[in-house]
N, C-alpha and C positions, 0 to 999 in steps of 0.2 A: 278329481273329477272323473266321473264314468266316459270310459270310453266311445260309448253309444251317443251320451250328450253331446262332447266335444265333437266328435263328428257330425252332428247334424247340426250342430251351431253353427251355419252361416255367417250369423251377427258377432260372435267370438270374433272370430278366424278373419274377419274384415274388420272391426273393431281395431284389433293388436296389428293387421296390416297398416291401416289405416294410423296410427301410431308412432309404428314403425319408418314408416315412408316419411314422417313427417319431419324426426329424427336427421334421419337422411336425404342425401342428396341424389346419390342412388345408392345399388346394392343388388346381390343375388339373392335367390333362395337359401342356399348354406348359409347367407350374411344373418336371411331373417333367421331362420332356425334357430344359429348362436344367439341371435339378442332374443329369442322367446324363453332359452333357457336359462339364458345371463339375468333373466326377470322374472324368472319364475314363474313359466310356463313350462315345463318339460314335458307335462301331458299331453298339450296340444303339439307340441315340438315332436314327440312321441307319434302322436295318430297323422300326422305329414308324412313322416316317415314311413312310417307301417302302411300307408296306403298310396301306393300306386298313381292311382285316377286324380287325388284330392294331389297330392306332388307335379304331375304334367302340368294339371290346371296352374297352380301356382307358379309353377315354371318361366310358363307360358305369359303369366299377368307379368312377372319381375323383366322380361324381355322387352316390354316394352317402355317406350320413353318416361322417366321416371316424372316428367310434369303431363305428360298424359295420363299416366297416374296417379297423381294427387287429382286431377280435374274426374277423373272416372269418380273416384272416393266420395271428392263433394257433392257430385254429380246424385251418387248414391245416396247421400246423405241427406240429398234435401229429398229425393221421392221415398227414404222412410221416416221422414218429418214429415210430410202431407198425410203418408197411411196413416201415421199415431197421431195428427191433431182428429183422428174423427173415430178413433179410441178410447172409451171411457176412461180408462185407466193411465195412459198415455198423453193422453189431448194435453195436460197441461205444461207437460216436460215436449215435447214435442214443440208446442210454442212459445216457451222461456226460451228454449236453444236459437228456432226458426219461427220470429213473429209471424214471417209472409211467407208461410208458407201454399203452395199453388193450389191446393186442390179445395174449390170457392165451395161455399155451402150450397149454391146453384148445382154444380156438378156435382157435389155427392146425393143432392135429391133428386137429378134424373138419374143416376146410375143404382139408387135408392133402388128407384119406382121401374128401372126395369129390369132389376135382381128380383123386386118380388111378383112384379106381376107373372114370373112365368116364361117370359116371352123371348127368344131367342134372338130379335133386332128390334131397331124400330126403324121407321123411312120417314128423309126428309120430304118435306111438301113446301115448296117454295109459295104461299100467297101476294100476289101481283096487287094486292090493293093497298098495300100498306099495313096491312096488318101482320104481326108477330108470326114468321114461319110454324108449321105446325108438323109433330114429330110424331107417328102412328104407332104405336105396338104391333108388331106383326110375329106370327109363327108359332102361335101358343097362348095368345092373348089378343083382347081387344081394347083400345081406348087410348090415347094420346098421353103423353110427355106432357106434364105441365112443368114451367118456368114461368118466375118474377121479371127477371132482368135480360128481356130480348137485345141488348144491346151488349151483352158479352156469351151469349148462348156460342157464339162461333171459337170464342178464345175459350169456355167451359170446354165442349166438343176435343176440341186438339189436345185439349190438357190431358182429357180421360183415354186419347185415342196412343196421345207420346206415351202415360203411364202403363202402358199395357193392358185397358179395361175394356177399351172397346175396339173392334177391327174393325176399318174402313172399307167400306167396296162402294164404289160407284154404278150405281144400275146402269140397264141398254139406254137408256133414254137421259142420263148423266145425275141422277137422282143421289144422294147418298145414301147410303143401307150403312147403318151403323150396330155392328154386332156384337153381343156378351162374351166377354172370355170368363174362364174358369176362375182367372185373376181375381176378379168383378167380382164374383160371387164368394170369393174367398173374405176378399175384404171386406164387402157389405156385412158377411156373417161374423166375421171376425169385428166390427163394428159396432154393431147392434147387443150385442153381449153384454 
């Protein structure tokens, strides 16, 4: 395997951790290394070594409690089962693995709708009459959030804001302002594909 790959493989290098950890009950660094190259991995075992920065990191994860990490792992595991159920190519491995997975069809069409409108947030608008909250496009665009299901928009919201898609600010007047990350616009495009 090229060098270049294994190193920016992510999904590798937490995969065979992820593997690894499960193996075991704990372990160091040097433990995992030996078992990457006892399984035939020496290249990746290879580029740990050779670099510095990617060695601290890992270091740094094996110090910690070893059911903290398995929990981190799973953790991981299900928010890139939610990206790849709304990946063409993915969706369906994604949910043979993780049926329920969290990210509803609700939330990826308002995170859809404010990936392309443009718009850098959108604001909540609390309506006092009973009717369905209304969510505005602001900063680049005009026109409102639509959603189906006003009765989970608030567990949608949290879901997009834990996975890293959208930043939470509360206005002067205690409004929500919910804003685009680079995240969001990563996955929308990487979705849409």
């Amino acid at each position: 395997m090229d060098l270049s790959v294994v190193a920016g493989s992510f999904a590798t290098i937490v995969g065979l951790l992820s593997n690894f950890s499960s193996e075991r009950s704990s372990a160091d660094l040097k433990e995992f290394i030996a078992w990457l190259k006892e399984k035939r991995h020496e290249d990746v075992a290879s580029v740990i070594e050779g670099n510095a920065i990617l060695f601290q990191q890992l270091t740094a994860i094996f110090l910690s409690n070893h059911e903290e990490l398995i929990a981190r792992l799973a953790s991981l595991d299900q928010i890139l089962s939610s990206v790849a159920s709304h990946m063409e190519s993915f969706s369906g491995l994604a949910l043979s693995i993780h049926p329920k997975v969290e990210i509803s069809e609700q939330a990826f069409s308002v995170l859809r709708q404010l990936v392309e409108s443009g718009a850098k947030l959108f604001m909540e608008h609390e309506i006092m009459s009973g009717e369905p909250d209304e969510y505005q496009l602001m900063n680049g665009a005009n026109g409102k959030i639509k959603y189906d299901e006003p009765r989970f928009m608030e567990d949608d919201l949290n879901t997009l804001v834990r996975h890293g898609f959208l930043n939470l600010e509360i206005a002067s007047r205690g409004s929500r302002r919910f804003l685009v990350t680079r995240e969001a616009v990563r996955f929308i495009h990487a979705a849409i594909r």
